[in-house]
N, C-alpha and C positions, 0 to 999 in steps of 0.2 A: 717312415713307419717304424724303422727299427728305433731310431733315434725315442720314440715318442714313447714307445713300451720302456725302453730301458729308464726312461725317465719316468714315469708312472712307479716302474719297483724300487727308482732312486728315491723320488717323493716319500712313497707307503715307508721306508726304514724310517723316516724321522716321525711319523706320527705318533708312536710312541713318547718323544720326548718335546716334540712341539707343546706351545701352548696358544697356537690361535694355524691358523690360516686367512690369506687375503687372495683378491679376485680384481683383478683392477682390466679395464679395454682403455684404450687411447689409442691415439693417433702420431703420426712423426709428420712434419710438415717435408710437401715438395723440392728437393733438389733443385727444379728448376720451374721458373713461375708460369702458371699456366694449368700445371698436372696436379691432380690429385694426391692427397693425404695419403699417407699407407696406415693401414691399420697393423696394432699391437695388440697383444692378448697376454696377459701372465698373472701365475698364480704360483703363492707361496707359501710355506710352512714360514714360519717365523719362530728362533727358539729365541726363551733369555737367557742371556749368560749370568752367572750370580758373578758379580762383583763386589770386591769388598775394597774396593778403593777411597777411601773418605773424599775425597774432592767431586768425584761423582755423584753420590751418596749424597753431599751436601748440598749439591747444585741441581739435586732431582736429575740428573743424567741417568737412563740405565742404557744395556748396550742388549741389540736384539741379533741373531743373526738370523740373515734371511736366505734359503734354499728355495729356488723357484724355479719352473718352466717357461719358458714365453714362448708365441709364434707369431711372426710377423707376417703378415696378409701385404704383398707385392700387388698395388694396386695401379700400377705401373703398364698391367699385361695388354688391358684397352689400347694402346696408345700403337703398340706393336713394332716401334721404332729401334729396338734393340734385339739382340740375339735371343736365343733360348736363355741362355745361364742368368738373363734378367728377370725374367721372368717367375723364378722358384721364389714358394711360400719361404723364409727361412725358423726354424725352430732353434732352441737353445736351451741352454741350462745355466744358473750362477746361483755365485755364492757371495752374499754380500754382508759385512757389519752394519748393522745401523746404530750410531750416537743418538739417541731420545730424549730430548729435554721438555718436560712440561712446564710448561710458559704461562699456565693458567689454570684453575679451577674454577670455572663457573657457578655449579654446584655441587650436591654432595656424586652427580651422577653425568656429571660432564666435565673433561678433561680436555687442553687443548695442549697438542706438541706439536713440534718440528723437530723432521732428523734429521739425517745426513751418513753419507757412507761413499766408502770406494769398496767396491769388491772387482769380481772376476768371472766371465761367462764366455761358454763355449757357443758357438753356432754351426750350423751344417751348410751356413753355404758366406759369399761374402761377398754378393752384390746383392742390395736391395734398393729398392725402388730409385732408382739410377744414382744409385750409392755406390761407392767403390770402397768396401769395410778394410781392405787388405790382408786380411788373415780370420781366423776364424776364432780364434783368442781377443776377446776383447776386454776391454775394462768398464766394469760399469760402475757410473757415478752418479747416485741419486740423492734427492732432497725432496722431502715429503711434508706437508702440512698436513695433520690428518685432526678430527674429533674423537675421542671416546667415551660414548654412552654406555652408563652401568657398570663401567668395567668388563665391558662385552662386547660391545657392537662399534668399530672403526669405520669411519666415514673419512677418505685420502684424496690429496689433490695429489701428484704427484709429477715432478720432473726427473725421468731417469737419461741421461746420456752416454751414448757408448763409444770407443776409441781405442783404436791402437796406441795411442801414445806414441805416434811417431815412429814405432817398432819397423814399422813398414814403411817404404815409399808415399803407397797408398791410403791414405787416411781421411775419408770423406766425414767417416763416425754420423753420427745420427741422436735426434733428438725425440724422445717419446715423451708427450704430455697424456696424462690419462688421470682416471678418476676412479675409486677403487672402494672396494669394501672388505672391510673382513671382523673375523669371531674370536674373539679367545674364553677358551673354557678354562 
């Protein structure tokens, strides 16, 4: 709970300089076959960076960063086969760049991209759904195909992965596919 508020007043700072927000659910597939999906939840402020890079610039690349919450739904608890500390929802926060190339214009009111990023996300706990994360410091690496209607309305597939990078012994990491939406004003 505390985790949740402090990230609600980490969120509301950036509203101000955001220009969209996104809302994406997915799922992480089972550790071991047989058991259920865990469900994902994360939502983000997205800012742009101005960039005056000419290479970027010329190749329609801009770079967005992304400030988010998640919570991951341990759907693992049916199953009862592990201790308590398998059991917990886990919540997080990160901060990730996203590289943005549009790869297409349909029409004057549809855009199509893929990004990509490594950023950085904390979590509160570091077993999910009989994951062994190692630490609570992870790294997040996503790759997103998303649509742009109007210049408003984001329509995302998205693959995020998360990992120690070896930092630890422990390093199960975890893979979140989801589908997402978001606004930019």
């Amino acid at each position: 709970m505390k985790l949740t508020l402090s990230v609600i007043l980490f969120l509301c700072s950036f509203l101000s300089i955001a220009n969209g927000v996104s809302v994406s659910v997915g799922q992480s597939p089972p550790r071991y076959s047989g058991y259920d999906y865990n469900d994902a939840f994360r939502i983000a402020y997205i800012i742009p960076l101005s960039t005056k890079i000419e290479f970027l610039e010329q190749n329609h690349i801009t770079v967005d960063v992304e400030f988010s919450y998640m919570q991951w739904r341990d759907n693992s608890k049916k199953w009862g086969s592990f201790g308590d500390d398998w059991y917990d929802d886990i919540e997080g926060i990160s901060i990730t760049p996203l590289f943005k190339y549009q790869f297409a214009r349909v029409s004057n009111n549809l855009d199509l991209f893929i990004a990509a990023g490594i950023g950085i996300s904390y979590h509160d706990g570091i077993n999910w759904g009989y994951r062994e994360l190692g630490t609570r410091w992870l790294f997040e690496d996503k790759l997103e195909f998303s649509l742009l209607y109007k210049h408003k309305h984001q329509f995302s597939l998205s693959l995020i992965h998360y990992s120690n990078a070896d930092f630890e012994k422990k390093n199960q990491g975890a893979n979140v596919y989801s589908i997402g939406y978001g606004y930019h004003w």
